[in-house]
C-alpha atoms as a printed R data frame, in Angstrom:
    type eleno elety resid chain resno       x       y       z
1   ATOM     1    CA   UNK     A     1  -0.649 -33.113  -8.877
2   ATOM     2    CA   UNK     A     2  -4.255 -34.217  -8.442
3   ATOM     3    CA   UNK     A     3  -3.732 -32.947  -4.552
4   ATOM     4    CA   UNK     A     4  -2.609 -29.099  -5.857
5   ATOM     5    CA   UNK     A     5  -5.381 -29.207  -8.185
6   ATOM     6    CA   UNK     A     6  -8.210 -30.225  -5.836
7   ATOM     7    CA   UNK     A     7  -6.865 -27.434  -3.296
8   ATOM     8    CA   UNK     A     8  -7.156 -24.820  -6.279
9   ATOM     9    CA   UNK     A     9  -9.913 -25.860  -7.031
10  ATOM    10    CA   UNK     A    10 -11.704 -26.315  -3.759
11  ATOM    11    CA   UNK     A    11  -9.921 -23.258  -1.767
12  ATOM    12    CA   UNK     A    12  -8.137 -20.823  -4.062
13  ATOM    13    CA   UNK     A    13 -10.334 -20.494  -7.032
14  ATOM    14    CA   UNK     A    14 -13.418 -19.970  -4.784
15  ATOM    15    CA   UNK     A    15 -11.839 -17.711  -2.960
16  ATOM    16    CA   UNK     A    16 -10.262 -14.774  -5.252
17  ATOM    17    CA   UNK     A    17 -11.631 -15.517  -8.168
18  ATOM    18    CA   UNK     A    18 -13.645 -12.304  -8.331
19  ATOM    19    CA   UNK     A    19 -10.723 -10.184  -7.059
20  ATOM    20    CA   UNK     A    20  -7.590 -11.917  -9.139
21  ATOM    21    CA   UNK     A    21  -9.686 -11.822 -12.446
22  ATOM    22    CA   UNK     A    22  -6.468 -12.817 -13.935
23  ATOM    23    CA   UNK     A    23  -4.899 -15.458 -12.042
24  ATOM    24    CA   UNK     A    24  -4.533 -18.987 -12.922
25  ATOM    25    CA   UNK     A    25  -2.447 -22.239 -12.159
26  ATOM    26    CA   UNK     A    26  -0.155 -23.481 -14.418
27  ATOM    27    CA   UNK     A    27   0.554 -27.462 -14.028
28  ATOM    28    CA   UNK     A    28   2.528 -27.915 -16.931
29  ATOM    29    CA   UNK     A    29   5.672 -30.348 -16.029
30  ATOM    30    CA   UNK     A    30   9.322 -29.413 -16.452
31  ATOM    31    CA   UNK     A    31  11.419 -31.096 -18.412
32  ATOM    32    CA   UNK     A    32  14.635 -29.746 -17.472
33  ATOM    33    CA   UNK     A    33  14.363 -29.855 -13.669
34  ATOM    34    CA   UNK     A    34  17.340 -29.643 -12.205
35  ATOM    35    CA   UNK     A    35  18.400 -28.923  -7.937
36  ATOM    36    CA   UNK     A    36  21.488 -27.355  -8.640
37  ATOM    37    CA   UNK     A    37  18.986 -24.853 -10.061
38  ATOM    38    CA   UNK     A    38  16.272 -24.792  -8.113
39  ATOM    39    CA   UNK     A    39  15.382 -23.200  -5.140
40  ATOM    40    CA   UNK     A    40  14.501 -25.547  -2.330
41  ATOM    41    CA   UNK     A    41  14.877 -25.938   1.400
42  ATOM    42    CA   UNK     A    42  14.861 -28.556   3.869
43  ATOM    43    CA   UNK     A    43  11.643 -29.353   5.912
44  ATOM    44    CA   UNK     A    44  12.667 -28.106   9.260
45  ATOM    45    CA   UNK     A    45  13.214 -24.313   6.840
46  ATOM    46    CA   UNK     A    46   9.457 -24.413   5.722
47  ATOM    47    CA   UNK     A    47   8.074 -25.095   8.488
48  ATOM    48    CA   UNK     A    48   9.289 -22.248  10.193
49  ATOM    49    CA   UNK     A    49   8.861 -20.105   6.791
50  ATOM    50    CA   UNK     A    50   5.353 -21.481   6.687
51  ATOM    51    CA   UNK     A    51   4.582 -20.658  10.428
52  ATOM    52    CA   UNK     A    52   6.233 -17.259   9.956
53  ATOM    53    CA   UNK     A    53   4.363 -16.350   6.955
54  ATOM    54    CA   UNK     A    54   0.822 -17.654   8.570
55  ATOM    55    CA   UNK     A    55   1.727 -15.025  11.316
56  ATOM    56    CA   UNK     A    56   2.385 -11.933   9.812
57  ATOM    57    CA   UNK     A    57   0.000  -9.010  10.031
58  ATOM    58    CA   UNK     A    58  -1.983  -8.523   6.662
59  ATOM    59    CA   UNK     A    59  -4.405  -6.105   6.233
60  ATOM    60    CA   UNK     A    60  -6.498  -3.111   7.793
61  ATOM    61    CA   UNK     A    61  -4.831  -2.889  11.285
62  ATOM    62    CA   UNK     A    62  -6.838   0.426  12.322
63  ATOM    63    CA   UNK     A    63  -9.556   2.732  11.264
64  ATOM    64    CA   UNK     A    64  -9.756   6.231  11.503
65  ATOM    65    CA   UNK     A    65 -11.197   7.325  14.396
66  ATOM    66    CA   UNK     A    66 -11.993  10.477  13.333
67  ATOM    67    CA   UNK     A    67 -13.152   9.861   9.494
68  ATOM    68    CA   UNK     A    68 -15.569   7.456   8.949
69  ATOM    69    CA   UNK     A    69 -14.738   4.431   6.809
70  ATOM    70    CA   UNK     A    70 -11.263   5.498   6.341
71  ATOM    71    CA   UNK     A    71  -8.877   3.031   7.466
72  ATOM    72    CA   UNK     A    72  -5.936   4.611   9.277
73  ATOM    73    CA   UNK     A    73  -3.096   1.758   9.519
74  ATOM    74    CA   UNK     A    74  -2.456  -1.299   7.118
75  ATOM    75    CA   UNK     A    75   0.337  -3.518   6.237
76  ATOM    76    CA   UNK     A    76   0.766  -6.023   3.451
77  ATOM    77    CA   UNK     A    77   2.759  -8.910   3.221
78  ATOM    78    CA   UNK     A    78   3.809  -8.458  -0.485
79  ATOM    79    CA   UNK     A    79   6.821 -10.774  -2.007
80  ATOM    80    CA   UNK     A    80   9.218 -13.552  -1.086
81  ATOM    81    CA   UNK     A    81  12.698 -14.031  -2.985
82  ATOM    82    CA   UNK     A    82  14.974 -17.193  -1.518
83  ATOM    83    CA   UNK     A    83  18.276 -16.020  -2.103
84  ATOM    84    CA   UNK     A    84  20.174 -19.774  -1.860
85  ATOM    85    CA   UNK     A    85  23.366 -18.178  -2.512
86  ATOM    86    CA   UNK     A    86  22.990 -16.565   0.593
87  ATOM    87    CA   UNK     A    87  20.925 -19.320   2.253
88  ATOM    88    CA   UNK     A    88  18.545 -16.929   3.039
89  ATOM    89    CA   UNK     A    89  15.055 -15.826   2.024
90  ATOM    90    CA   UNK     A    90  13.592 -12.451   1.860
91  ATOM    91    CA   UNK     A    91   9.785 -11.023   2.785
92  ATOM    92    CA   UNK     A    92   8.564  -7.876   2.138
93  ATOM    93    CA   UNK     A    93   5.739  -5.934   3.879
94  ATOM    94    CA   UNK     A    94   4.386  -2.656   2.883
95  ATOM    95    CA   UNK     A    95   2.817  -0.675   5.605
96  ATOM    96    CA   UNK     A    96   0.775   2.191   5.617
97  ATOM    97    CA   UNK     A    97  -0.527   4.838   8.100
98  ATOM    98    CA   UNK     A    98  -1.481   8.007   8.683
99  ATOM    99    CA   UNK     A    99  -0.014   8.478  11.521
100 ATOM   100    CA   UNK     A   100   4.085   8.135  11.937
101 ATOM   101    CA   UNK     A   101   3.989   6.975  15.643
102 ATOM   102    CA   UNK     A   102   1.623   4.078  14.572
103 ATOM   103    CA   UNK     A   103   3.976   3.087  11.463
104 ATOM   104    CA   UNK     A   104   6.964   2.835  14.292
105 ATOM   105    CA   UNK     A   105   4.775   0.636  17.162
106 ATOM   106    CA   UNK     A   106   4.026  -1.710  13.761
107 ATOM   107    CA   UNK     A   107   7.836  -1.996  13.238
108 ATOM   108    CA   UNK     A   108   8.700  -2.933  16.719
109 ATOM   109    CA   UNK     A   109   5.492  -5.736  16.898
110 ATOM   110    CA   UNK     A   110   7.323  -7.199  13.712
111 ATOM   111    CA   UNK     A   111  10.639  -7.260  15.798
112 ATOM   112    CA   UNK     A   112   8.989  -9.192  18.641
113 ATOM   113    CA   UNK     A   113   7.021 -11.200  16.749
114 ATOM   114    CA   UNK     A   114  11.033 -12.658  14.911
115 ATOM   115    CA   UNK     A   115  11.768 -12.813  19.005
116 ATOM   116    CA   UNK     A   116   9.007 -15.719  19.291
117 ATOM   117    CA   UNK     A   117  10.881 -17.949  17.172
118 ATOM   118    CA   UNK     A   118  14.101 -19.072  19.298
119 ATOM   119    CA   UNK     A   119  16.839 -20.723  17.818
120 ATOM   120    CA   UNK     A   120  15.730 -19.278  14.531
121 ATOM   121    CA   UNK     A   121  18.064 -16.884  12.599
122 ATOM   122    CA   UNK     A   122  15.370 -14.405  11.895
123 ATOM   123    CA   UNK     A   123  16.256 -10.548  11.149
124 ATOM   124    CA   UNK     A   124  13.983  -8.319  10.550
125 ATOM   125    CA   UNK     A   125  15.522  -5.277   8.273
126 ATOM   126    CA   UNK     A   126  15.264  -1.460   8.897
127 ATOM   127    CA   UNK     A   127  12.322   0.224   7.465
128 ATOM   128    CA   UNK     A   128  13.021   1.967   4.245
129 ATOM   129    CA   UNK     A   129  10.507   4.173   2.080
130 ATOM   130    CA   UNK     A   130   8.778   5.293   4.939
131 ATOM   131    CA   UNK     A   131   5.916   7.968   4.287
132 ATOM   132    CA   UNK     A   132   5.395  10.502   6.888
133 ATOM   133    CA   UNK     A   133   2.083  10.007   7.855
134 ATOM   134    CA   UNK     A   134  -0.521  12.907   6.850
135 ATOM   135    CA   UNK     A   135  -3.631  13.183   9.132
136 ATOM   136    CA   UNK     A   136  -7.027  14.420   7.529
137 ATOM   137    CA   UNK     A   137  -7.723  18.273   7.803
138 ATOM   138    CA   UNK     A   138 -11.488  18.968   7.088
139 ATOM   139    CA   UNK     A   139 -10.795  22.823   6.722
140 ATOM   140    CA   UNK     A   140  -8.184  25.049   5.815
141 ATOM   141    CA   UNK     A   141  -7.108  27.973   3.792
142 ATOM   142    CA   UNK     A   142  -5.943  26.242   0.772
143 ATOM   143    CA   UNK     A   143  -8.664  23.391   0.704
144 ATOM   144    CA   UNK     A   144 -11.235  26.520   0.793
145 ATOM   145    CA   UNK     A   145  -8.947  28.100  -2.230
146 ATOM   146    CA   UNK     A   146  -9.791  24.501  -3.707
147 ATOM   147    CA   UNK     A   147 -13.204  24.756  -3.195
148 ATOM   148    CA   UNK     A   148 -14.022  28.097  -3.908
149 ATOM   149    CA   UNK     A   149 -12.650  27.790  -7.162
150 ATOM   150    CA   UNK     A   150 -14.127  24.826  -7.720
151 ATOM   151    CA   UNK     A   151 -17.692  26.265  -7.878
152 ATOM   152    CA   UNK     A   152 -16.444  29.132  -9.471
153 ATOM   153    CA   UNK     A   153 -15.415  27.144 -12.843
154 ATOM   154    CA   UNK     A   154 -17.660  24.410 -12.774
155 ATOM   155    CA   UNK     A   155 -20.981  25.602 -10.605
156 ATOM   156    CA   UNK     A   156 -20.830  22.858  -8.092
157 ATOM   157    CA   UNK     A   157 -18.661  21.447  -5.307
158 ATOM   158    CA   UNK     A   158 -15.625  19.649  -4.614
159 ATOM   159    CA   UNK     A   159 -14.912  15.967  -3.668
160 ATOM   160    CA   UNK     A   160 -13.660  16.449  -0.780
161 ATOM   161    CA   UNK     A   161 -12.292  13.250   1.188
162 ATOM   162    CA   UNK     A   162  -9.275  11.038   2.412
163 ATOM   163    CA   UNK     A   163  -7.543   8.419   1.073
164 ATOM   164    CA   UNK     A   164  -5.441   5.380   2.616
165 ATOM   165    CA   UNK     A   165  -2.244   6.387   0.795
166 ATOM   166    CA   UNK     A   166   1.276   7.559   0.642
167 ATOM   167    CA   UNK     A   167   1.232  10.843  -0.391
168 ATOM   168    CA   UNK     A   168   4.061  13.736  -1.448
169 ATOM   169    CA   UNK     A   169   1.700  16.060   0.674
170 ATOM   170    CA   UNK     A   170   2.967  13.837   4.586
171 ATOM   171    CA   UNK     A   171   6.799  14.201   2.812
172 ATOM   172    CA   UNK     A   172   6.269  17.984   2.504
173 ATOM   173    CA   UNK     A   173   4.951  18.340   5.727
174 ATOM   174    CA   UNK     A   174   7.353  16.809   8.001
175 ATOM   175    CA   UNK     A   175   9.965  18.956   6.466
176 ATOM   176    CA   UNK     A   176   8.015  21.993   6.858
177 ATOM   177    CA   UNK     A   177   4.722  21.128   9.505
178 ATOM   178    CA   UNK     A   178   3.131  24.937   9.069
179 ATOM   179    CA   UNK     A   179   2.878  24.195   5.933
180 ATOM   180    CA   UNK     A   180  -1.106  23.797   3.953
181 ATOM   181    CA   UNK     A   181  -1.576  21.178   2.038
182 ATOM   182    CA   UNK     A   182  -3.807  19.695  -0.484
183 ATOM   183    CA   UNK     A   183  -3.671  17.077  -2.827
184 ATOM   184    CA   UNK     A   184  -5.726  17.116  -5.767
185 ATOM   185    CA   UNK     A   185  -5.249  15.775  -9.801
186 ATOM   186    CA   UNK     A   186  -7.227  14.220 -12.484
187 ATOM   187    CA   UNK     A   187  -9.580  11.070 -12.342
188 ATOM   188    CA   UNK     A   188  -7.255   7.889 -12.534
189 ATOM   189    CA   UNK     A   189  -8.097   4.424 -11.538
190 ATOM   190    CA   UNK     A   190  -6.181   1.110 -10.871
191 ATOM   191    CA   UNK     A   191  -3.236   3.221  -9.241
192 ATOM   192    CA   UNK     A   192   0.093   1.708  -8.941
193 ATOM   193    CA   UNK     A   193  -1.140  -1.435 -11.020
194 ATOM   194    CA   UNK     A   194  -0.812  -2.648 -14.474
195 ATOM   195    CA   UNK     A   195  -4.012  -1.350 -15.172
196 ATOM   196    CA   UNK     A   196  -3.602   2.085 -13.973
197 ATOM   197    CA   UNK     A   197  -5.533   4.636 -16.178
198 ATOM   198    CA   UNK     A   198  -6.252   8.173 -16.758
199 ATOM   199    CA   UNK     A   199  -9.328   9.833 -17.244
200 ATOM   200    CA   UNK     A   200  -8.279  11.836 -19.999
201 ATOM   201    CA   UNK     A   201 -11.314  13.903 -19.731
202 ATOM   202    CA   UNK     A   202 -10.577  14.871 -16.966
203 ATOM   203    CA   UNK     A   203  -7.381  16.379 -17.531
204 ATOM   204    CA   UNK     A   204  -8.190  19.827 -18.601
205 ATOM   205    CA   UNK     A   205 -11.073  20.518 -16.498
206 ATOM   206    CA   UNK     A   206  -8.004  19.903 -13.836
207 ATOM   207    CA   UNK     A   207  -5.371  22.006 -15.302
208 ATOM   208    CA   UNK     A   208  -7.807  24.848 -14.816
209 ATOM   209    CA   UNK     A   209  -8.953  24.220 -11.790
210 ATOM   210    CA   UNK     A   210  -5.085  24.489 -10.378
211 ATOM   211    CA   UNK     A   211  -4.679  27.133 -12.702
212 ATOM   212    CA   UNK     A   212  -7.908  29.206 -10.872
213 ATOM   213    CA   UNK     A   213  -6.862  27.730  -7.846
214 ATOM   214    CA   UNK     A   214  -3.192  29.370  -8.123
215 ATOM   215    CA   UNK     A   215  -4.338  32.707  -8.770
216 ATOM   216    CA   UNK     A   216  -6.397  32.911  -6.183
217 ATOM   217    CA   UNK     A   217  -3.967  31.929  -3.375
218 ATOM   218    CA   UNK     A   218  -1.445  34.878  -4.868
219 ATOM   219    CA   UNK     A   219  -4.149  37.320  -5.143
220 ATOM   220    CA   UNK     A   220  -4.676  36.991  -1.420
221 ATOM   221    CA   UNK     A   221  -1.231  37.013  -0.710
């Protein structure tokens, strides 16, 4: 115990303490330990868990290099379930990228990187969820609709910018390429977290802007 607690306190704390505001280590023993519950594998199993985990990608693989800043390619290495029943244990990555050939070349380096450990029943799953990737456009008929209207209702200009994220807009398109997109919506931060919020401000300004936005796309057409 004193070992986990100088490594938390030495390496971990340091570390993410001003990103994980809310994490913590719980030391607290339990009483009712039992193996025939408990999740456990043998030593030979963890090390190659432990040297597969210290090798998988994690984080910003590629920036655009077309918009500055504006990273292109990512992956995160995101949960681990052992599944004893099974004898097996499960490890999820979540990539991102804008564009779909990149997403497929990071599927097949996961493959070979299972290859380098022989002997080792390591599978690595099909890809499932996969976002069509959707690559910046800096000008276009709608995104002028967007910012004409824009000015119009509130005197000044759009945001205008890209985002590393999997959007309905890539879906859309790879159904139907000729078609414009945009994506645009209220002010919301922490997305996809427990502390997701909306701007609620922000809300109406919004629904007008689409509205204006709407009516000038069928008057042209």
């Amino acid at each position: 115990e004193e070992a986990v607690q100088k490594y938390w306190l030495e390496y971990i704390l340091p570390e993410f303490k001003d990103i994980e505001t809310k994490m913590h280590m719980d030391s607290r023993p339990i009483l009712d330990f039992a193996f025939d519950k408990t999740k456990v594998s043998d030593l030979k199993s963890s090390q190659v868990l432990i040297s597969l985990m210290m090798n998988l990608p994690h984080g910003v693989l590629r920036n655009s290099p077309t918009v500055e800043g504006l990273v292109q390619t990512s992956i995160a290495f995101t949960t681990m379930s052992m599944e004893c029943e099974d004898d097996k244990v499960k490890l999820g990555l979540l990539a991102r990228s804008m564009s779909g050939n990149e997403a497929l070349e990071l599927d097949r380096k996961l493959s070979s990187l299972a290859d380098l450990f022989v002997g080792c029943d390591i599978e690595v799953g099909d890809c499932t969820d996969l976002f069509p990737g959707w690559d910046p456009v800096v000008s276009s008929p709608a995104l002028d609709s967007c910012k004409s209207s824009h000015i119009a209702l509130f005197g000044k200009e759009a945001d205008v910018y890209a985002v590393h994220a999997g959007l309905e807009c890539g879906l859309i398109k790879d159904k139907y390429p000729d078609m414009d997109c945009v994506s645009i919506g209220p002010h919301i931060s922490g997305a996809h977290s427990t502390d997701e919020k909306l701007q609620l401000d922000t809300t109406e300004p919004f629904y007008n802007w689409l509205a204006e936005t709407v009516t000038r796309i069928a008057q042209k057409h």
